[in-house]
Structure formats: C-alpha cells, structure tokens
DRENPA-906659 format. One record per atom (N, C-alpha, C): x, y, z; residue in three letters. Coordinates in steps of 0.05 Angstrom, whole numbers, padded with zeros to 5 digits, always signed. Example, Ala and Ser with C-alpha at 12.3 -4.5 7.8 and 13.67 -1.06 7.14 Angstrom:
<sites>
+00264-00114+00156ala;+00246-00090+00156ala;+00264-00066+00156ala;+00257-00045+00142ser;+00273-00021+00143ser;+00258+00001+00157ser;
</sites>
This chain:
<sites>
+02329+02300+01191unk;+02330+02278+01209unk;+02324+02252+01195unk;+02304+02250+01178unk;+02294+02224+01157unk;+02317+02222+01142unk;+02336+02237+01132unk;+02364+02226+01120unk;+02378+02218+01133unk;+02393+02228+01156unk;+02407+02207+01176unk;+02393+02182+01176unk;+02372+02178+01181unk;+02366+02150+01196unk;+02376+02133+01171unk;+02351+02140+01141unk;+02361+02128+01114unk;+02385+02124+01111unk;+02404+02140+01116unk;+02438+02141+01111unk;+02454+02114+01133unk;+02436+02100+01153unk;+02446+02082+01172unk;+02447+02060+01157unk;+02475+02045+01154unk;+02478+02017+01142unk;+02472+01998+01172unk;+02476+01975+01160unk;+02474+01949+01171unk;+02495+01953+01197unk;+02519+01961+01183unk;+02543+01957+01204unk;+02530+01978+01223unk;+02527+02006+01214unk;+02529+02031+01233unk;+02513+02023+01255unk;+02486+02011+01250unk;+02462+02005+01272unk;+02469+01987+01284unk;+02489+01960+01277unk;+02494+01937+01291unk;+02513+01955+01312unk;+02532+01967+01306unk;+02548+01985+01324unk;+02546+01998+01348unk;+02522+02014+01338unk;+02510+02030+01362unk;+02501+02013+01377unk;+02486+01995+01372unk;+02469+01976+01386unk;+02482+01959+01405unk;+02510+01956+01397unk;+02528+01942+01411unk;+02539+01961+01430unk;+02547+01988+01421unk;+02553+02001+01443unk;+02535+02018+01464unk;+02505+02009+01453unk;+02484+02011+01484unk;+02485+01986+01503unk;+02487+01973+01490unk;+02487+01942+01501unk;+02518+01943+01520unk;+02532+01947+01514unk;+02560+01951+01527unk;+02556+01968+01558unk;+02549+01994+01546unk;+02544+02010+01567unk;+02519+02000+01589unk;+02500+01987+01576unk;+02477+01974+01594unk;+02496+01951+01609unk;+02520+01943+01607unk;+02523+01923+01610unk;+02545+01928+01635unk;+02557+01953+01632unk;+02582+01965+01654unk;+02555+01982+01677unk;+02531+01991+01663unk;+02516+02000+01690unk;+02508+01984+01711unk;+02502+01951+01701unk;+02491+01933+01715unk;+02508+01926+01735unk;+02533+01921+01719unk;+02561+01916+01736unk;+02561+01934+01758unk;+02565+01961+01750unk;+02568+01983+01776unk;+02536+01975+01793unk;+02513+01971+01787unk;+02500+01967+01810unk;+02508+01943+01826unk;+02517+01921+01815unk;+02517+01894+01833unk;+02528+01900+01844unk;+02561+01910+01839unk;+02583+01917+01848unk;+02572+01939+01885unk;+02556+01952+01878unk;+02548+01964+01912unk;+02534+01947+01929unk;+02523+01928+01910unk;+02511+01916+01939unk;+02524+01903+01960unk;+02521+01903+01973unk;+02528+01886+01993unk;+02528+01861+02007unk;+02537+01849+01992unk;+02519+01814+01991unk;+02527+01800+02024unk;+02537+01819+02040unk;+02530+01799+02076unk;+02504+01800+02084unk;+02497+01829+02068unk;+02471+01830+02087unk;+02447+01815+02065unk;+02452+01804+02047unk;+02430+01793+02038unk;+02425+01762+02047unk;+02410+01748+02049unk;+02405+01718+02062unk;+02373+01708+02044unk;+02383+01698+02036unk;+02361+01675+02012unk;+02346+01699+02005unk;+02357+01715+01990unk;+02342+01736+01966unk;+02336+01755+01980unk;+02329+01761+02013unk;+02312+01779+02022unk;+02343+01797+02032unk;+02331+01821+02028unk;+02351+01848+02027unk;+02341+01857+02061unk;+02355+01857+02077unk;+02350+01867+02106unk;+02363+01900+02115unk;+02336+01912+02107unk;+02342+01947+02110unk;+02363+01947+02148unk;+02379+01968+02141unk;+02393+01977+02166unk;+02368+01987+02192unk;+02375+01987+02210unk;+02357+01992+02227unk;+02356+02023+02238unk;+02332+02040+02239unk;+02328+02071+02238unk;+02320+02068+02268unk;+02331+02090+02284unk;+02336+02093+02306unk;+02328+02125+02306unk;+02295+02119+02328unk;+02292+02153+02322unk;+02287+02156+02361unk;+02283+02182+02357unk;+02287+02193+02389unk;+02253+02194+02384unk;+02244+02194+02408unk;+02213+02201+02412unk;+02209+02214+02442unk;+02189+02227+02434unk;+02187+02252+02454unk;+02162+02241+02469unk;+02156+02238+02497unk;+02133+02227+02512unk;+02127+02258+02519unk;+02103+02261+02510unk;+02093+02290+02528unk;+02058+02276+02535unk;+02051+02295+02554unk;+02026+02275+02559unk;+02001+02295+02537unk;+01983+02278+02539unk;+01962+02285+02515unk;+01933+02293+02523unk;+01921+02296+02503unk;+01896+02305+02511unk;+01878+02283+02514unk;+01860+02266+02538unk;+01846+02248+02534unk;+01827+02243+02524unk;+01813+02225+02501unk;+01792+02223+02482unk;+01764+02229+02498unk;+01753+02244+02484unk;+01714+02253+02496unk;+01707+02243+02471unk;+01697+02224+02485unk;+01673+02214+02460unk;+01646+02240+02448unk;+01642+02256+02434unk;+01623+02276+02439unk;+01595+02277+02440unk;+01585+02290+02447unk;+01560+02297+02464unk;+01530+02286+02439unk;+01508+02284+02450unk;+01497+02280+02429unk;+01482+02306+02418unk;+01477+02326+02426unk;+01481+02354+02419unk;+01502+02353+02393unk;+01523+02352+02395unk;+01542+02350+02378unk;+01534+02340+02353unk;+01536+02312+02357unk;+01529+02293+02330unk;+01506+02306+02315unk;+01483+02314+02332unk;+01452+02322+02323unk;+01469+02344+02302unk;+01480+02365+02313unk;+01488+02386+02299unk;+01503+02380+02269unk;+01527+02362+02286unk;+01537+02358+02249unk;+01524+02336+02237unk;+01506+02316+02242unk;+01487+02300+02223unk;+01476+02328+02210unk;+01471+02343+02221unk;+01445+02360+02209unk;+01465+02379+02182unk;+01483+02386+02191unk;+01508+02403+02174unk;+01504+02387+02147unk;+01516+02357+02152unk;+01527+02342+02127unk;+01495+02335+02114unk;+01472+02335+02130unk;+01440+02339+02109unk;+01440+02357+02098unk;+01444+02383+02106unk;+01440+02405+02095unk;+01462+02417+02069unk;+01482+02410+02083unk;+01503+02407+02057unk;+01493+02392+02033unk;+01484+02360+02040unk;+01483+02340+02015unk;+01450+02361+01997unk;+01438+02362+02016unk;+01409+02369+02004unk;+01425+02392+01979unk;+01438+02415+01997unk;+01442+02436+01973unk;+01459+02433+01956unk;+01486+02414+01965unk;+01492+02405+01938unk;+01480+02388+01912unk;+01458+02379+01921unk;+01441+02360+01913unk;+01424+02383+01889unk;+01417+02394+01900unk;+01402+02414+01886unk;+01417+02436+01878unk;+01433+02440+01872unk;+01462+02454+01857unk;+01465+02434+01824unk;+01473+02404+01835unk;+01476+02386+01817unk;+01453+02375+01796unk;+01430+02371+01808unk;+01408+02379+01789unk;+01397+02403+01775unk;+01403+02426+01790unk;+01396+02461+01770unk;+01413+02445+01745unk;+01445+02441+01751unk;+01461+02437+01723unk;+01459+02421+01713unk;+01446+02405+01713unk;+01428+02382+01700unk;+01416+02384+01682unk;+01393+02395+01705unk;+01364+02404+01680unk;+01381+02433+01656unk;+01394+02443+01664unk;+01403+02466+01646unk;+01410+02462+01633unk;+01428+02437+01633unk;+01446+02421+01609unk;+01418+02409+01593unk;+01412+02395+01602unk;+01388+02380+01585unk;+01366+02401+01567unk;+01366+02424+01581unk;+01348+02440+01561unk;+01369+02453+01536unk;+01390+02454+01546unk;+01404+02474+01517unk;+01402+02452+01504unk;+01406+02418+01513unk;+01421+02406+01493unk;+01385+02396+01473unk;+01369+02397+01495unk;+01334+02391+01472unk;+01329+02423+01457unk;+01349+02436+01466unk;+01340+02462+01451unk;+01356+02462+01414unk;+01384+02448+01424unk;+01397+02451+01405unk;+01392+02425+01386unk;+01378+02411+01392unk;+01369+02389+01371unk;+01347+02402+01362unk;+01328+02413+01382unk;+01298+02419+01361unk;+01299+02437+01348unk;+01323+02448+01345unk;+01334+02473+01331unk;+01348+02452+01298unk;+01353+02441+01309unk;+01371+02425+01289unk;+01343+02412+01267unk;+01328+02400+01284unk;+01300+02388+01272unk;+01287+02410+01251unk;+01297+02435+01253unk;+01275+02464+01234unk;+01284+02464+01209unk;
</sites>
C-alpha cells in the first residue's frame, strides 16, 4: 500500500482530485435539481402538511392519590435510597482497604 501512494506523481493526484471534485460537483447538482423551489419563500422550506385520523374514545379521569399512597411510596424511594446508599459505601470502604492494603504492601 506505502508503494502505491509513493508511486503517485503530481499529475496522477491532481487527477483524482479533480475527478472527486467533479463527482462532488454532479451530486450537488442532482440535489438542487429535487428541490422544489415554489415551495420555498425567503429561505424557509414549508414541510407538506400530515393529516392523521384520531380516534376520540373516552378516558380514565385523573385521581389525584390518597395520602396513604404517597406515605407508602415516600417510604419505598427512603428505603430504596438508604439501601442503595449502603450497598455504595460497603464498595467503597472495600475498594479503599485493598487499595491501603496494596500500598502498605508496596511500603515492605
């Protein structure tokens, strides 16, 4: 592969380079070429308009919930945080002892 490139003269790379540039230059064309310049007006592009069906069915009416309720899950998301809390410090302190283990090991 390092000899091809070495083996590229002046002309060969001006070449190619011309014929990316060419091709960059027929892709741009084919995009302008779709647009549709009625529907554009001072730069802003105006999407077609989506037309959907919607279905009215009747719903369930909002209950604000009980305070029984809240008591219960306040208490859930304490008891959650507490034990993850104390999950996240066990691996803490565990980390911190191998790593004072493995220095005072290193210190002998």
């Amino acid at each position: 592969m390092t000899v091809l490139i070495v083996a590229l003269s002046t002309a060969d790379v001006t070449v190619r380079a011309g014929a990316v540039g060419l091709v960059a230059t027929v892709a741009i064309a084919l995009l302008v070429l779709r647009l549709d310049w009625t529907q554009l007006r001072r730069g802003v592009r105006r999407p077609a308009p989506i037309y959907l069906r919607v279905d009215q069915r009747p719903g369930q009416v909002y209950r604000p919930p009980s305070a029984r309720r809240r008591v219960t899950a306040t208490g859930g998301l304490l008891g959650f945080a507490v034990a993850a809390g104390l999950v996240i410090a066990l691996a803490v302190s565990v980390a911190a002892g191998l790593l004072v283990e493995s220095v005072t090991n290193l210190l002998r």
